[in-house]
N, CA, C and O atoms as a CHARMM CRD file, in Angstrom:
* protein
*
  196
    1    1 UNK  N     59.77800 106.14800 116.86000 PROA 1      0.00000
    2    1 UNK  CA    60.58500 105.65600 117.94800 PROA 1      0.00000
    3    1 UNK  C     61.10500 104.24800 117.65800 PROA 1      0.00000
    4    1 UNK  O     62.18900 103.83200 118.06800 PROA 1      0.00000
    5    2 UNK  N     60.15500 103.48000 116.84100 PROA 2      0.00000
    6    2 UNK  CA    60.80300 101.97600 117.13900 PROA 2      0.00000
    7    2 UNK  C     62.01400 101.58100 115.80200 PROA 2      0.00000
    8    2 UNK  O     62.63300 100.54400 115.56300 PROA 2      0.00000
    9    3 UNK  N     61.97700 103.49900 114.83200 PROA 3      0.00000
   10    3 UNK  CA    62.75400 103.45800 113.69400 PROA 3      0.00000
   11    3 UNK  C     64.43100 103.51800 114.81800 PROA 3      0.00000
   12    3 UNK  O     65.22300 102.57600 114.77500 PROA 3      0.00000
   13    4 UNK  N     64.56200 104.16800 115.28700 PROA 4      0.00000
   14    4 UNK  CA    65.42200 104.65200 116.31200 PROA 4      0.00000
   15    4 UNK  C     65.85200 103.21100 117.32400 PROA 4      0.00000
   16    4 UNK  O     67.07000 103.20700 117.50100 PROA 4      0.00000
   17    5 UNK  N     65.45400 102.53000 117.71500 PROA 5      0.00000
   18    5 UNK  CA    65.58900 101.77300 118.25100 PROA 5      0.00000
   19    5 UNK  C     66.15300  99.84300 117.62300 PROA 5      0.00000
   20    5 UNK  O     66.52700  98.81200 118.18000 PROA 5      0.00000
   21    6 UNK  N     65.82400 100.41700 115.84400 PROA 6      0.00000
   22    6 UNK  CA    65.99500  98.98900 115.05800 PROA 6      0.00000
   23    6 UNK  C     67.15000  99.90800 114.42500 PROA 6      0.00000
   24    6 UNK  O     67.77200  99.08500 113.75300 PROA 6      0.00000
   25    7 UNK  N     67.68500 100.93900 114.28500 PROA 7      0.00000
   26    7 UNK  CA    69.03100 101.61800 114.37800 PROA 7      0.00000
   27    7 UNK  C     69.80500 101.70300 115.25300 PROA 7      0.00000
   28    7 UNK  O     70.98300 101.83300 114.92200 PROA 7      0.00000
   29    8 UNK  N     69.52300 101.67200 116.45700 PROA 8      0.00000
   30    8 UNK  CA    70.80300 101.49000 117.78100 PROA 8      0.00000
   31    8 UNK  C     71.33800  99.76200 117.43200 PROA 8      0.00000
   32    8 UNK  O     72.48500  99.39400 117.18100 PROA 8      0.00000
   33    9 UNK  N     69.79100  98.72200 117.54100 PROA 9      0.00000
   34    9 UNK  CA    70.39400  97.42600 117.05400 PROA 9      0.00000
   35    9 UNK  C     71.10600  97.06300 116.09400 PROA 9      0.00000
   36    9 UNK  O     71.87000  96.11400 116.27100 PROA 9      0.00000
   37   10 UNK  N     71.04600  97.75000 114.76100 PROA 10     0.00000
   38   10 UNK  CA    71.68200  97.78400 113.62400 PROA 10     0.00000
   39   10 UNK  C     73.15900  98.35500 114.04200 PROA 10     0.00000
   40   10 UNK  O     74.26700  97.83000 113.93700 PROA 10     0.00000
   41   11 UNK  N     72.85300  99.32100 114.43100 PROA 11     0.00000
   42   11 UNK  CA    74.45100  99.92200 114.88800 PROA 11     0.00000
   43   11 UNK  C     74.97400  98.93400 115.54500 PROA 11     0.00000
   44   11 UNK  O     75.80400  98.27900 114.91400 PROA 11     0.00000
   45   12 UNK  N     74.73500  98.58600 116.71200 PROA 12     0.00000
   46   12 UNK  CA    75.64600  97.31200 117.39900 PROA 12     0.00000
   47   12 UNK  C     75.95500  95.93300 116.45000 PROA 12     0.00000
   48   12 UNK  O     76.97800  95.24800 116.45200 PROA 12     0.00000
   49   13 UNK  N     75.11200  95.81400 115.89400 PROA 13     0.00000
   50   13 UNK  CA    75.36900  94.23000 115.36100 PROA 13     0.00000
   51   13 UNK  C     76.57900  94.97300 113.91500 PROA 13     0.00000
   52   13 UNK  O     77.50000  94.22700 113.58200 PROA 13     0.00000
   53   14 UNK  N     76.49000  96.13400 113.31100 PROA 14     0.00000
   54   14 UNK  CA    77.55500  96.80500 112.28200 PROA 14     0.00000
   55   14 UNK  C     78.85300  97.12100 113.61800 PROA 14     0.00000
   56   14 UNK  O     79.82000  96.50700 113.16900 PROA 14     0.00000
   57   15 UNK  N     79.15500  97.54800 114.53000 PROA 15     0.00000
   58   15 UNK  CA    80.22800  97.47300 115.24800 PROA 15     0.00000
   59   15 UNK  C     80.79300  95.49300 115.08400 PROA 15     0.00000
   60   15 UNK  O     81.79500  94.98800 114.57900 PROA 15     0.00000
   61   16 UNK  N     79.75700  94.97100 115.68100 PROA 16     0.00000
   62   16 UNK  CA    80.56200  93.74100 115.51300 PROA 16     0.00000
   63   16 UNK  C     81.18600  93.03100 114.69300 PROA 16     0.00000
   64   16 UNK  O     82.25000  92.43000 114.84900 PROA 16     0.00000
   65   17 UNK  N     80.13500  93.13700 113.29000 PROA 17     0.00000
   66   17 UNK  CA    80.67100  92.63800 112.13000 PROA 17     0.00000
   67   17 UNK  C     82.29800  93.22600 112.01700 PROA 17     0.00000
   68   17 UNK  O     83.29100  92.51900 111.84700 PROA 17     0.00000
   69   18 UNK  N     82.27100  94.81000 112.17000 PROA 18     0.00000
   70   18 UNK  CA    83.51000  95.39100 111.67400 PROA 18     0.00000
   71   18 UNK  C     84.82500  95.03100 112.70500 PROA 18     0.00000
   72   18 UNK  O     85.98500  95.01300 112.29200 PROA 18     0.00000
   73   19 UNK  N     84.50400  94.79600 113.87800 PROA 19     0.00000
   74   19 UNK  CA    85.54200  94.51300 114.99800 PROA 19     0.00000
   75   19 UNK  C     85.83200  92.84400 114.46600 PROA 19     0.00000
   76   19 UNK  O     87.04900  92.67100 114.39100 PROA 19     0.00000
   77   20 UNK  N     85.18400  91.80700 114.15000 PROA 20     0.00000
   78   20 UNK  CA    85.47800  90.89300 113.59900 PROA 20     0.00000
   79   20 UNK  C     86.22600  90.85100 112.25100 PROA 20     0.00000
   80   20 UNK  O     86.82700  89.83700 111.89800 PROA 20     0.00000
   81   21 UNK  N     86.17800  91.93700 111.52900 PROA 21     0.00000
   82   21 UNK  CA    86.64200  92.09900 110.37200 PROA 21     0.00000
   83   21 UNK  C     87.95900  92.88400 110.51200 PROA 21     0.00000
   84   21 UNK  O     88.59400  92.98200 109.46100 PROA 21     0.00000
   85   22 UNK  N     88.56000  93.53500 111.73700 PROA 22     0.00000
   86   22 UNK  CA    89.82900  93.84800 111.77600 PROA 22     0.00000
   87   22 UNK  C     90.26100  92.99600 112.50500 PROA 22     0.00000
   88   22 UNK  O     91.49000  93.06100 112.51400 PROA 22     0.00000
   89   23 UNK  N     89.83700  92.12500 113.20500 PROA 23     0.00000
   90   23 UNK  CA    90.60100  91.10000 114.01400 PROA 23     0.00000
   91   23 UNK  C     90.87100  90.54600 112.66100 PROA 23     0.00000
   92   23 UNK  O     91.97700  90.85400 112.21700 PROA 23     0.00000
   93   24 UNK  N     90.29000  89.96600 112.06900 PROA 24     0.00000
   94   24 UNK  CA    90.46900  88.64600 110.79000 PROA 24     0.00000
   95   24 UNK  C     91.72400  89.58600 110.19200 PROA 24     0.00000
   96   24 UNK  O     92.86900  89.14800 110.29600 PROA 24     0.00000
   97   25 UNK  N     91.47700  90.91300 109.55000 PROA 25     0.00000
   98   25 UNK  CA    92.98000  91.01900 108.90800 PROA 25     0.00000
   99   25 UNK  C     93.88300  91.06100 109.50500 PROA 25     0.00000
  100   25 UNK  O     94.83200  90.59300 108.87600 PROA 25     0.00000
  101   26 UNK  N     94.31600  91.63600 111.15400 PROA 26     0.00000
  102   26 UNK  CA    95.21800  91.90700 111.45400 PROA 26     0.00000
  103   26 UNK  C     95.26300  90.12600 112.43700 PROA 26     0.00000
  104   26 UNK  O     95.56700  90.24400 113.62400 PROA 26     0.00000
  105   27 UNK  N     95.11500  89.35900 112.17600 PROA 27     0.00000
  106   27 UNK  CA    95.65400  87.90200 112.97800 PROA 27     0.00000
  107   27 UNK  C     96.41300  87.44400 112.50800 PROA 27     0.00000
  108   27 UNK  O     97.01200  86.76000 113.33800 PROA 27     0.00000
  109   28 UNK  N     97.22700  87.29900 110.71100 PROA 28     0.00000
  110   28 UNK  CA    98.33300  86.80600 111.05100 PROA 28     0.00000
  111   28 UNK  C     99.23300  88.22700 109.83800 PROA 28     0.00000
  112   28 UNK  O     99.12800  88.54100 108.65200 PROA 28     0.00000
  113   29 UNK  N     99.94400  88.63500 110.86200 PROA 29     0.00000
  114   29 UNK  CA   100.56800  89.88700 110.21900 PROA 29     0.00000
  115   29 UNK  C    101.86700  89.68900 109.77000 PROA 29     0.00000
  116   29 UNK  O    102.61800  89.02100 110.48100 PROA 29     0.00000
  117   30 UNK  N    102.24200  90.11600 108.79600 PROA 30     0.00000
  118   30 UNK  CA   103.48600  90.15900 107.60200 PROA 30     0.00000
  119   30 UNK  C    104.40400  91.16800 107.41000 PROA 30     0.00000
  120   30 UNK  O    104.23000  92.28200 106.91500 PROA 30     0.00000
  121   31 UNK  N    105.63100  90.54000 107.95800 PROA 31     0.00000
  122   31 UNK  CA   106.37100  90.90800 107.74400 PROA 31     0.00000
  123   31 UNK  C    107.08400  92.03900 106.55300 PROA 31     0.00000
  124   31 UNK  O    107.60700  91.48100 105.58900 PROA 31     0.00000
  125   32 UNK  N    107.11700  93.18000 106.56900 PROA 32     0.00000
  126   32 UNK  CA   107.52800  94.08600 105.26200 PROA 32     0.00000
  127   32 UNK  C    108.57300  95.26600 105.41000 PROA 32     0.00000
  128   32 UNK  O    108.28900  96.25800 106.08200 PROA 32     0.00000
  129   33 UNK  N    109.82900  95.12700 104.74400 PROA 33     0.00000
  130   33 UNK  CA   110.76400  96.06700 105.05800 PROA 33     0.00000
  131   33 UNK  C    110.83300  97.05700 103.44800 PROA 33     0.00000
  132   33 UNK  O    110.69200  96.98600 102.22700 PROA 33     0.00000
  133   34 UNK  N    111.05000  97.65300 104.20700 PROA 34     0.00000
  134   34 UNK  CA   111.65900  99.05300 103.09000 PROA 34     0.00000
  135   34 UNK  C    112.67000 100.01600 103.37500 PROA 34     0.00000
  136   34 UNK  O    112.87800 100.61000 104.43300 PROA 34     0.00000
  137   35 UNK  N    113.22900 100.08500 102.36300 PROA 35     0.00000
  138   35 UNK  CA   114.46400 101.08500 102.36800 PROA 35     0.00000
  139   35 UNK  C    114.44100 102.16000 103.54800 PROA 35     0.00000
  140   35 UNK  O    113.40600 102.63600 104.01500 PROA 35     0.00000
  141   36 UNK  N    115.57200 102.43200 103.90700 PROA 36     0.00000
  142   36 UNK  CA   115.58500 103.95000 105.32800 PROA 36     0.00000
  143   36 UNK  C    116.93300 103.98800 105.27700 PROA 36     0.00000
  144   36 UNK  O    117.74800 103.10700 105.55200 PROA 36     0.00000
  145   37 UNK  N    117.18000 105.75000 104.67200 PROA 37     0.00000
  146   37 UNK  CA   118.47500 106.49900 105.00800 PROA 37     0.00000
  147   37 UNK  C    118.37000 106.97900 105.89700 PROA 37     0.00000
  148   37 UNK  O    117.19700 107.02900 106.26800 PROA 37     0.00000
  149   38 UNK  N    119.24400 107.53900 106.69800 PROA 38     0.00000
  150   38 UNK  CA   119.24900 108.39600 108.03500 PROA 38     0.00000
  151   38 UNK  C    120.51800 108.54900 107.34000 PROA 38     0.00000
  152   38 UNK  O    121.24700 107.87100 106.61600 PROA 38     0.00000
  153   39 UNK  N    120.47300 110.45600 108.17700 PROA 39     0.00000
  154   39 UNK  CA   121.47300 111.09600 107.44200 PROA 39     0.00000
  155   39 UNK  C    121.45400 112.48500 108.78300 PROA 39     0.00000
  156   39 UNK  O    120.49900 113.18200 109.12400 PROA 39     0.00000
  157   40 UNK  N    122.85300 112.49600 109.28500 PROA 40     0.00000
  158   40 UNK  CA   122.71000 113.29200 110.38200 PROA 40     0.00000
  159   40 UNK  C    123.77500 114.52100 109.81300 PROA 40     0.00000
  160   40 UNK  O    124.90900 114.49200 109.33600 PROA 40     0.00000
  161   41 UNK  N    122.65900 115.76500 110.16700 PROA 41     0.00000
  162   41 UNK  CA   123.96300 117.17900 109.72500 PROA 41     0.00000
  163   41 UNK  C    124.53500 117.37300 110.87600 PROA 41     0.00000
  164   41 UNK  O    123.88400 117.07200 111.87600 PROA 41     0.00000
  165   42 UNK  N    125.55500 117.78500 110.99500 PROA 42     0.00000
  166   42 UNK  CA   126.30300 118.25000 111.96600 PROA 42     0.00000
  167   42 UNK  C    127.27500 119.55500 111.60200 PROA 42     0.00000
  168   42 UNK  O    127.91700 119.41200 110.56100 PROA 42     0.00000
  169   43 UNK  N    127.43400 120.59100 112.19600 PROA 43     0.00000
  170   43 UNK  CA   127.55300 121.85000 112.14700 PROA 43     0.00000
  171   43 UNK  C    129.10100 121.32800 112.12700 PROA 43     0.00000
  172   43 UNK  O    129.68500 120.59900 112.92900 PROA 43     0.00000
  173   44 UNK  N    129.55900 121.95500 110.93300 PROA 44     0.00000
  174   44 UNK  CA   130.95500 122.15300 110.71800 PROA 44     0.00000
  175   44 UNK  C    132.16200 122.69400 112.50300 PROA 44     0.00000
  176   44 UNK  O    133.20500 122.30100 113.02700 PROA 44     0.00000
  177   45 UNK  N    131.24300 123.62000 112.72400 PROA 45     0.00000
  178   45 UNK  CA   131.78300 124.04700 114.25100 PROA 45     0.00000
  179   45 UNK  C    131.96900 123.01900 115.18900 PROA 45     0.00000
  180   45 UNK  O    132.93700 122.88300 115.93700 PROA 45     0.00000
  181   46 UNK  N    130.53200 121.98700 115.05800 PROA 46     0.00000
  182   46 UNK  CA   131.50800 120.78300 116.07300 PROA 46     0.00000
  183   46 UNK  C    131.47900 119.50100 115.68800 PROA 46     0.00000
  184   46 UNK  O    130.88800 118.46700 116.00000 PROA 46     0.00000
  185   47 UNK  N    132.61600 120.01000 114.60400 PROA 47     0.00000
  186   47 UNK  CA   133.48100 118.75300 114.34400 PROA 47     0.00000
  187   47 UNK  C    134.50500 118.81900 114.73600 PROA 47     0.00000
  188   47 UNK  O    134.97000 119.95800 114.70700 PROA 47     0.00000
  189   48 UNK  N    135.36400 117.77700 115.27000 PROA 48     0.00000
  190   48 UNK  CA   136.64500 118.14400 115.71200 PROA 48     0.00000
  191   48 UNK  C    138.02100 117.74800 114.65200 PROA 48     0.00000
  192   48 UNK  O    137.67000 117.04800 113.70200 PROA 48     0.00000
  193   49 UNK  N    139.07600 117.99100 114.67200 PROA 49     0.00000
  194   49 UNK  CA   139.91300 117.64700 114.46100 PROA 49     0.00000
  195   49 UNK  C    140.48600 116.45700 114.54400 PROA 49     0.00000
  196   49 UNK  O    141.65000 116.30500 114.17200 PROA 49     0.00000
């Protein structure tokens, strides 16, 4: 029982570490572009003249 119980504590104090560890990467976030075609079909039928 007290194996079970120094594992729930372990578990909480490993949630925190890791919630501190995505705050830290995601606090100052960077800017990144990449290429994007867009390309629309359109049915010969409605196209107009």
């Amino acid at each position: 029982m007290n194996s079970l119980k120094a594992r729930a504590a372990q578990i909480l104090q490993e949630i925190e570490q890791e919630t501190s560890l995505i705050r830290q990467w995601f606090a100052n976030p960077t800017t990144r572009l990449f290429p994007l075609a867009v390309m629309f079909l359109v049915p010969q039928k409605l196209i107009r003249p």
